[in-house]
VOZAMAR-82285 format. One record per residue (C-alpha): residue number from 1; residue in three letters; x, y, z. Coordinates in steps of 0.05 Angstrom, whole numbers. Example, Ala and Ser with C-alpha at 12.3 -4.5 7.8 and 13.67 -1.06 7.14 Angstrom:
<rs>
R  nr rest   east  north     up
R   1  ALA    246    -90    156
R   2  SER    273    -21    143
</rs>
This chain:
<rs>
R  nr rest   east  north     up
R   1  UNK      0      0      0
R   2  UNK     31     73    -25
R   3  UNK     36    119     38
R   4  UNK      3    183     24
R   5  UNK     29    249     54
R   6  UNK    -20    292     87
R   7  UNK    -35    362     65
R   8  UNK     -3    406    136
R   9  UNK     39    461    145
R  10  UNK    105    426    176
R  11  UNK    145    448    238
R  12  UNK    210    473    233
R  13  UNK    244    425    261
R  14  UNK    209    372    204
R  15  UNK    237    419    147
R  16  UNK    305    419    179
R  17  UNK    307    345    209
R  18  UNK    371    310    202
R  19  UNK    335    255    161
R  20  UNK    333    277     86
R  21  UNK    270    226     91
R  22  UNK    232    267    142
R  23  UNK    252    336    116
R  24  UNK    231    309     42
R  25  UNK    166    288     69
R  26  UNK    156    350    114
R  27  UNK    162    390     36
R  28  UNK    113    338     -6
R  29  UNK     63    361     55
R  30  UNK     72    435     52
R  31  UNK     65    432    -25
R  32  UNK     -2    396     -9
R  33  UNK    -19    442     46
R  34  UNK      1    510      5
R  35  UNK    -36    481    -59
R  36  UNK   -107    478    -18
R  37  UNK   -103    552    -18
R  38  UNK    -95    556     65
R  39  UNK    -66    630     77
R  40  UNK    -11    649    120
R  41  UNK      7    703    157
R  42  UNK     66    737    153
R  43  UNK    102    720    217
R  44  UNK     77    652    189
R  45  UNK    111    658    131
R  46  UNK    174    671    161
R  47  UNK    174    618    205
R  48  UNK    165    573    149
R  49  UNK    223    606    102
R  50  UNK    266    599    163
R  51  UNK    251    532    162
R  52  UNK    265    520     92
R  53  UNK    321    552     94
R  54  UNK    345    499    135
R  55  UNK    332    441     99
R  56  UNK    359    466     41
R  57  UNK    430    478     90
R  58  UNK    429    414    106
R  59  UNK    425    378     31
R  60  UNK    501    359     19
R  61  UNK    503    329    -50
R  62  UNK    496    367   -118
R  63  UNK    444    333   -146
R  64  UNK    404    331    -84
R  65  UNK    409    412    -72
R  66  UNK    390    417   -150
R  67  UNK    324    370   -133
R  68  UNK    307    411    -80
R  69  UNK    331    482   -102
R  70  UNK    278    456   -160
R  71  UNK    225    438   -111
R  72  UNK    235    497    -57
R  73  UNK    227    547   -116
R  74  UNK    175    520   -152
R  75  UNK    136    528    -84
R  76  UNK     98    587   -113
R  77  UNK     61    558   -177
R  78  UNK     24    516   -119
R  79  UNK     -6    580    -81
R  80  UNK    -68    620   -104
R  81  UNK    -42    675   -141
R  82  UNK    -55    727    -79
R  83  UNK    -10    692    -37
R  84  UNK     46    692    -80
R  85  UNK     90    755    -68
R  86  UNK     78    748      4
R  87  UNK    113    686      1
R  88  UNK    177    705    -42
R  89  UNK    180    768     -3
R  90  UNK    181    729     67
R  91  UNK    234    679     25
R  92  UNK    283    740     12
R  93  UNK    274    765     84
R  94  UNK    294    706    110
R  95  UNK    356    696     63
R  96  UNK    380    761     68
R  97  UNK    372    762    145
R  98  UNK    416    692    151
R  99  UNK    465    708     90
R 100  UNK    524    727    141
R 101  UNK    522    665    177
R 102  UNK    531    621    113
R 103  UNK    601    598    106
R 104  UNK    633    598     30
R 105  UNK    625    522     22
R 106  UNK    553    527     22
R 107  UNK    543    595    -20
R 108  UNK    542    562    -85
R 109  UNK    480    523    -66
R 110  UNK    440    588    -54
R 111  UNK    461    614   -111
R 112  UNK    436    556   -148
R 113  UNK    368    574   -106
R 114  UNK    357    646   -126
R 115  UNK    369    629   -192
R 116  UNK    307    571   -191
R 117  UNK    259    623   -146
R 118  UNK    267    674   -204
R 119  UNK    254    634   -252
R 120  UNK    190    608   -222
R 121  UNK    180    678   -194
R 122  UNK    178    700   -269
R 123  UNK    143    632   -283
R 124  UNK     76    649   -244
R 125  UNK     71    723   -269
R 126  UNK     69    698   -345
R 127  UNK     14    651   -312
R 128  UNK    -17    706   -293
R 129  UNK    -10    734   -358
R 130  UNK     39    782   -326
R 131  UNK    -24    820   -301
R 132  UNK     -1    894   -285
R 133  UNK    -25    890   -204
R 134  UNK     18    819   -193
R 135  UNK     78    854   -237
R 136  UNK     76    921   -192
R 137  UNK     76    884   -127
R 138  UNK    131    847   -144
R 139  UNK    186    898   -177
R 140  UNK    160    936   -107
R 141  UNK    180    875    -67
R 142  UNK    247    860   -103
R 143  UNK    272    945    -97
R 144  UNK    237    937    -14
R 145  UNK    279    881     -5
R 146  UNK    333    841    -36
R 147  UNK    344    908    -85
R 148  UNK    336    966    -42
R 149  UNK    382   1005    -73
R 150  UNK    394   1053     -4
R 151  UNK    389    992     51
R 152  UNK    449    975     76
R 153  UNK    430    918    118
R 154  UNK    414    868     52
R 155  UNK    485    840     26
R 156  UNK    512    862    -37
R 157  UNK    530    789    -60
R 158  UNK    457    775    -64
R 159  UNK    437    842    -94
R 160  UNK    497    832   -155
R 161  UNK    470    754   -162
R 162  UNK    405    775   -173
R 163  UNK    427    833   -224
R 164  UNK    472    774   -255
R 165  UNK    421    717   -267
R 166  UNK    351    770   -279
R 167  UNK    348    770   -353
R 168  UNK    380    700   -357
R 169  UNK    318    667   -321
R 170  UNK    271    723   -356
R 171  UNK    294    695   -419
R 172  UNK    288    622   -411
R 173  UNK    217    636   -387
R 174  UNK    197    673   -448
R 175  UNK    236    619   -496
R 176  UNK    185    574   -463
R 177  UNK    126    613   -480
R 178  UNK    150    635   -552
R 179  UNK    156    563   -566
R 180  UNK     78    550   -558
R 181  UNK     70    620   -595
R 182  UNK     53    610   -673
R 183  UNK     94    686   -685
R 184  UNK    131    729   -649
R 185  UNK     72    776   -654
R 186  UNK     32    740   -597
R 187  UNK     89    754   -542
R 188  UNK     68    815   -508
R 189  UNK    111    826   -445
R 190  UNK    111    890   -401
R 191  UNK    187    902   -402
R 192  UNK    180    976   -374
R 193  UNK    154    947   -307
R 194  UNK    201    881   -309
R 195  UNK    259    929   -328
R 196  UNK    235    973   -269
R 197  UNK    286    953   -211
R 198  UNK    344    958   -256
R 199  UNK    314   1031   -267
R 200  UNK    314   1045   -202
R 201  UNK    377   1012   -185
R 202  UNK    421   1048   -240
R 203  UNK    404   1114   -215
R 204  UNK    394   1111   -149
R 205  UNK    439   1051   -125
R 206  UNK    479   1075    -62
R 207  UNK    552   1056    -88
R 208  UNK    579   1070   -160
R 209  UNK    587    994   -164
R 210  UNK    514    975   -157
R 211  UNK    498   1033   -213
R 212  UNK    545   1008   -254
R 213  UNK    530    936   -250
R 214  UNK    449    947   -251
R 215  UNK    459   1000   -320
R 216  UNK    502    947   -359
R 217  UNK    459    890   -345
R 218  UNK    403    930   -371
R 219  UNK    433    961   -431
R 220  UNK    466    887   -445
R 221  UNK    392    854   -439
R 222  UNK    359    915   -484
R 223  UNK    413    902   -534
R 224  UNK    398    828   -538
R 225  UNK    321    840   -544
R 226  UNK    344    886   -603
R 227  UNK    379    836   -638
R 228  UNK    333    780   -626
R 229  UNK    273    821   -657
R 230  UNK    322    837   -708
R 231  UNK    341    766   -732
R 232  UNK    255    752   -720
R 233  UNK    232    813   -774
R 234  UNK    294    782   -821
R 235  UNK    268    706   -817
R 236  UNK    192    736   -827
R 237  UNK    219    766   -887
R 238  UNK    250    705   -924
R 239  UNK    190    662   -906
</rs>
């Protein structure tokens, strides 16, 4: 007989158990439980991130952190769409908060991590058909949080990852979507708003360094955009 996880919102101590078979349970739970569209507070929500952020410290082999950098991000396509920027801004909180106390060995593997809850973050806006009230609220939550360009307290190292792997994940998410798209035509994306913290960023970014990094990555993306519509209009053409 299969054993079927029930739907609950796990302790802690579950998500950060030193069995990988009890803190992989506690996770096929919470998916349940966050999928039945139960909301959570925010102190909630922190305590859960916390959590998480725990049991992803203690996976110790590549292709386990990949599994579960995979699963941990894609956390948000199982929530009701109104829960989901309270729930990536309560997962930055808590990674920014606990960013000092990482050691370099295990740095890599959050990298890896940001990188996945992008891509899902970007993921459940085009869901959403990148509807202009989701889009807002999260450009606000990246430049209140992880992006503030003026807040001193949220490390640097996690501001410059995010500036380095943006575009990257925006652009496998649109590939994705342009593939089930008959022409070019039908891709309709609000770049102004997704561009937004980068903006913000490359003007108003507390050291010359942020500036500098946030303006190239933009100017680098809008270049590429350029050329890709480019080599689109000269295909149409010889069809």
């Amino acid at each position: 007989m299969v054993e079927v996880d029930p739907a609950y919102l796990p302790l802690g101590k579950e998500l950060a158990a030193n069995e990988k078979k009890t803190r992989d349970k506690a996770v096929r739970s919470l998916r349940k439980f966050l999928s039945s569209g139960g909301n959570l507070s925010e102190i909630e929500l922190i305590k859960l991130w916390k959590g998480l952020f725990y049991c992803f410290w203690m996976s110790d082999k590549p292709l386990i952190q990949q599994a579960l950098a995979n699963d941990l991000g894609s956390l948000v396509m199982e929530l009701p769409a109104a829960n989901a920027i309270p729930f990536l801004k309560a997962f930055w909180q808590i990674h920014c908060q606990e960013w000092h106390g990482l050691d370099r060995i295990r740095l890599d593997k959050y990298y890896l991590l940001f990188r996945r809850v992008i891509y899902f973050s970007f993921q459940f806006l085009a869901r959403e058909s990148w509807d202009n009230g989701y889009l807002e609220a999260y450009t606000d939550m990246l430049l209140e949080g992880p992006l503030s360009p003026t807040d001193r307290k949220n490390p640097d190292s996690i501001r410059y990852h995010i500036i380095d792997v943006y575009f990257e994940e925006l652009d496998k998410v649109l590939d994705d979507i342009q593939s089930r798209l008959e022409s070019s035509d039908d891709l309709d994306v609000p770049m102004e708003e997704i561009n937004r913290p980068f903006t913000v960023l490359s003007t108003e970014g507390q050291t010359k360094l942020l500036r500098k990094k946030a303006k190239e990555a933009l100017e680098t993306h809008e270049k590429e955009m350029a050329a890709m519509a480019e080599d689109s209009g000269d295909e149409d053409e010889e069809q």
